[in-house]
N, C-alpha and C positions, 0 to 999 in steps of 0.2 A: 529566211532572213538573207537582205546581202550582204555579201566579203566583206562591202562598202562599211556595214554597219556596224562591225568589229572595229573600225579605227575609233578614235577618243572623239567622243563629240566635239570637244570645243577645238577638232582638227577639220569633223567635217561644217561646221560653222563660217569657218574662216572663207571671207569675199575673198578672192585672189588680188592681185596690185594687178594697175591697171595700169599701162607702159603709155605714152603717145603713140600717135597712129602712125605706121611707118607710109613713108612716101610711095612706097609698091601697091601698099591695100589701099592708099586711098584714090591709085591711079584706076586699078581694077574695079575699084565699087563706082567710081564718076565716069570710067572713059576717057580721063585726063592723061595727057602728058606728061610722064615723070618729069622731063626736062623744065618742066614749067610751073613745076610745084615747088611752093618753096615751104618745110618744116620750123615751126618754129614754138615747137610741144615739149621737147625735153630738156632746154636750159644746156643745150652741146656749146660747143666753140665754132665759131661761125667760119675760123680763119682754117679751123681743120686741126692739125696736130704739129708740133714742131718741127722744124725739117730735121734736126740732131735726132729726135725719135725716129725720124722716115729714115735714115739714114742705118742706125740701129737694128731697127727691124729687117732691113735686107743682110745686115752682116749675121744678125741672129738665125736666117733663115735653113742654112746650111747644117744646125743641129739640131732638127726638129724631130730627128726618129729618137732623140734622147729624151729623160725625163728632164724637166725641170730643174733647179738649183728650188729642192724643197723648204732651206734654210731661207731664201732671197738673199744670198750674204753680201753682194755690191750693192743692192738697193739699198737692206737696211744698214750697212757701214755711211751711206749716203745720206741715210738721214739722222741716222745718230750723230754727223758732224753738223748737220744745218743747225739742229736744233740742239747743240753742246748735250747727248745723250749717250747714253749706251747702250750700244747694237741693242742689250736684251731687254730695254723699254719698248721698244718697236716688234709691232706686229703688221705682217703684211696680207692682204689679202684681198680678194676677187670683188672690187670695187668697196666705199666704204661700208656699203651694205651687207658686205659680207663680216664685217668686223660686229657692226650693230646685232648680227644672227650669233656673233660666236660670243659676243658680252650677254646679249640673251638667254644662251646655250648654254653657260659658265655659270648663271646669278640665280638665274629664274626656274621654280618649278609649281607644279598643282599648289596650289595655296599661295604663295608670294603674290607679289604684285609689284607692278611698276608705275609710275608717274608719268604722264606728260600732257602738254599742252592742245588746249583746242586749237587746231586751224595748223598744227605740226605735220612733221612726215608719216605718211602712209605705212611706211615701215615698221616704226616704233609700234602700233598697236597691233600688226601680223608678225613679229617678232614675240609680242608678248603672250599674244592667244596662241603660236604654234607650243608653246611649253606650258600652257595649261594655267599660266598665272592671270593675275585682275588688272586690266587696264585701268588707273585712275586718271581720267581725263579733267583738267582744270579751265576753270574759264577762261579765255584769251582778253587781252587788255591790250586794246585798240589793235586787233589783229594781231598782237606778238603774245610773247610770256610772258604771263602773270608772275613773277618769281616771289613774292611775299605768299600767295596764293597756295604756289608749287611746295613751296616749305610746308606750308599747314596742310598738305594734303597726306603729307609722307605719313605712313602707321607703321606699326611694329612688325606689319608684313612686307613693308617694302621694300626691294632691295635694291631697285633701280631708279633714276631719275633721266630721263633724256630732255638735252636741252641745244636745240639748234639755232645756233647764231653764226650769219644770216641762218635765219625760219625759211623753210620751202613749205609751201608757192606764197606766203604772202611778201618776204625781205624783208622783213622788222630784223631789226639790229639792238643788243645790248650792249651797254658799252663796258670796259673791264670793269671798272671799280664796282658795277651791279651786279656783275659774274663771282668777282671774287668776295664779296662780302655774303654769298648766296654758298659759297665752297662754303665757310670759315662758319657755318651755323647748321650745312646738314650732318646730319650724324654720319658719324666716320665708318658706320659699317652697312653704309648705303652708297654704292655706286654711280657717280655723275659722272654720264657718257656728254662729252661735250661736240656737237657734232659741227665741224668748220668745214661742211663742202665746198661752201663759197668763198673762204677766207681770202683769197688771192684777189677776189673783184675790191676788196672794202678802200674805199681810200686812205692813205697815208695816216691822217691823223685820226683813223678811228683802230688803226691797227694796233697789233698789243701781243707780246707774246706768252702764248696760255701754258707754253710748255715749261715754264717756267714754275709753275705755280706746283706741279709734279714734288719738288723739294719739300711741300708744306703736306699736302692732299694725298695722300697713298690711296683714297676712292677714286681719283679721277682718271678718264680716259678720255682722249682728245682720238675724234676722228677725222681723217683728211678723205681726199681721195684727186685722181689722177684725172678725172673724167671730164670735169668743167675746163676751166684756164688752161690747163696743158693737153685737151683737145683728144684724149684717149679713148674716151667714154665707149668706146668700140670691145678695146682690150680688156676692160673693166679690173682694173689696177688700184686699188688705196692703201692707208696706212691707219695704224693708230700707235699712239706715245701713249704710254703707263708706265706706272713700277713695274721691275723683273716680277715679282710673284704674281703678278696679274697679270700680265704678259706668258706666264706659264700657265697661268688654268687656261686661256683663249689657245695657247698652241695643241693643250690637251684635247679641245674638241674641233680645232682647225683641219680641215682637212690635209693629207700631207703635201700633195701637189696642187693646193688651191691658186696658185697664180702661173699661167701659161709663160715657158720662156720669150716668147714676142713682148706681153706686157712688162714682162722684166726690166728687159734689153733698151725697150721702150721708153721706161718710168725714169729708168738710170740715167737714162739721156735727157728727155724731158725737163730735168732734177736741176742739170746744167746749163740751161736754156735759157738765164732770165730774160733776157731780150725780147724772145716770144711772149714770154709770161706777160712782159713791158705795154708790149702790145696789143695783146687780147685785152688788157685792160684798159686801154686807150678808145678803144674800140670800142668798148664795153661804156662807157662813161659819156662817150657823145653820140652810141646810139641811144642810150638812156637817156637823153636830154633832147633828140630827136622824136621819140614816141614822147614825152612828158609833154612837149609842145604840140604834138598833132592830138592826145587827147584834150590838152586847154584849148584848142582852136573845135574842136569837136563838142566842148560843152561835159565831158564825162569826167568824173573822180577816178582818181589811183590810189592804191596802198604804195607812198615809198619805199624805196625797195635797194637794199645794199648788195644784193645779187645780181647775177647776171639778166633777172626777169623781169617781169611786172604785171600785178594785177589789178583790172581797172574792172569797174563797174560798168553794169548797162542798166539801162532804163526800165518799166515794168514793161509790157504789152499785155492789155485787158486784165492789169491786176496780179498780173503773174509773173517772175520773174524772164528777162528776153534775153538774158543770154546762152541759155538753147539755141534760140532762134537765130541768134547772129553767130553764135560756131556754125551751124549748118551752112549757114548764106559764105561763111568764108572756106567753108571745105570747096564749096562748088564751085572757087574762084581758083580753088587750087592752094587756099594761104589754111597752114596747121598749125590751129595753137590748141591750150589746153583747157577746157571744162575743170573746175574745181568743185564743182558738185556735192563728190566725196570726200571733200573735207569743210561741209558744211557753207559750203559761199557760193549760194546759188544764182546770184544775183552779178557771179565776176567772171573775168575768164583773166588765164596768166598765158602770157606772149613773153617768148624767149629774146633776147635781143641779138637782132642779127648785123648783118652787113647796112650800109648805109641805102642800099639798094634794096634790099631784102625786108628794110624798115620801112622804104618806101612804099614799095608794092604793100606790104602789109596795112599802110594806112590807107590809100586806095579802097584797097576793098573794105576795107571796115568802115570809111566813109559811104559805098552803095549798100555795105548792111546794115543800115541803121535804119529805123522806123523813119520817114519822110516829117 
């Protein structure tokens, strides 16, 4: 027998997440030009990171043979002011992904089960199979959450609900009033992890403050993270807001030193940067309206999208879904986006949005992969 075959099955089960293709492997596998490639697979910040973070980071650099600040105690005093909280509703940790593993780690064991959405993050359903619990996956409603669905799926074993607004890779967007009357009906000893990666892209009037809702909901957990808008995505830095008691079982299975002092140093600074933030979404908004227009001039459908992405459709070739086809044809041009394959949308690909340049060449080549 193998070693291998002493771990828990539904450990060795588990498909690994699958990252974008970094700009190195895909220079080595084509014989391309790093300098000429441009990535546009992981939903990063195109402008880079704040200079208040760059800044941070080299003053931080000078304590690196020290541990950590285990506690995060200027990040989280930082965000328990944004968000009128206290320090011990905030949890910090090694991107929001890491919070998603430790609300996993905290709820979920062999028999539980948790909820979520088809066409949702990759993470929800490898968080839920590494603890041994049942994924309930519900049907998605027009590419987003189904939330009247999400509610009738929940059973007496569930202890989790994940619900991501903006949704990765598709950008479906809920607005509060369908959030909070979807709080005020699940039962109070089930956990809704409410995941706002993208909150910073949304515009103005779809914006809403969810930490709010904390006074009413003692299940809820709101996730952010560092990585999109404030450009970190390196450092891999996030947060989450809960009640203190909840906030203590995540720190009980948190690791002690899960956030390096760079991303600390970093996030702190970042925190205070609205200007940057200003900007990236600036940026963010009329590169989005630049690709929406070179797909209507192209003939191709999009899924709307409140994030920083966008997934648009291709065409069949011989009956078969083409956009396989057309990611290859654009790796070879040097342009990186991403297959959604594994999450059931075989037929799309999601493009990060970049620079106005970056948009450009993107639509280029996607114009010479297209079937004639």
């Amino acid at each position: 027998m193998s070693i291998c075959e002493q771990s828990p099955s539904y450990i060795r089960a588990i498909a690994p997440y699958q990252p974008g293709k970094p700009i190195a492997e895909l220079a080595r596998e084509m014989g391309l030009d790093e300098a000429r490639i441009i990535k546009l697979a992981s939903n990063e910040n195109p402008l880079g990171m704040s200079p208040k973070a760059r800044a941070a980071i080299e003053s931080a650099i000078g304590d690196l043979a020290r541990y950590p600040d285990g506690n995060a105690f200027d990040l989280k005093a930082a965000l328990a002011r944004r968000y009128s909280l206290a320090p011990e509703c905030v949890v910090v940790g090694n991107g929001s992904n890491d919070l998603l593993e430790l609300v996993a780690g905290a709820f979920l064991t062999p028999g539980s089960a948790s909820v979520y959405s088809r066409h949702a993050f990759a993470v929800y359903p490898l968080a839920t199979q590494a603890r041994g619990a049942r994924g309930i996956v519900v049907p998605a409603k027009n590419f987003g959450h189904d939330l009247s669905a999400m509610l009738a799926a929940i059973t007496p074993e569930t202890r989790l609900v994940f619900v991501a607004n903006p949704n990765n890779p598709t950008g479906t967007f809920l607005a509060s009033a369908e959030i909070e009357a979807f709080l005020s009906k699940v039962p109070s000893n089930v956990v809704v992890v409410l995941d706002e990666a993208y909150n910073e892209y949304l515009p103005p009037e779809l914006r809403f403050n969810s930490a709010r809702w904390l006074e009413r909901h003692d299940n809820l957990v709101i996730t952010r993270t560092f990585s999109k808008a404030y450009g970190l995505a390196g450092l891999r830095v996030g947060y989450g807001l809960m009640k203190p008691e909840v906030a203590d079982l995540l720190n009980r299975v948190r690791q002690p030193f899960n956030v390096n002092s760079l991303a600390l140093a970093a996030a702190h600074a970042a925190l205070a940067d609205q200007a940057f933030v200003d900007q990236s979404y600036a940026l963010n908004r009329s590169g989005m309206a630049q690709l929406e227009a070179g797909f209507r001039a192209l003939g191709l459908s999009w899924i709307a999208s409140s994030g920083n992405f966008i997934c648009f459709a291709l065409p069949d070739e011989n009956g078969k879904p083409g956009a396989g086809t057309v990611y290859q044809k654009l790796l070879r041009q040097g342009v990186i986006v991403r297959p959604v394959t594994g999450y059931e949308m075989p037929r799309h690909l999601r493009v990060t949005i970049g620079t106005q340049v970056e948009n450009e060449m993107f639509l280029a080549a996607l114009t010479a992969s297209l079937p004639a």
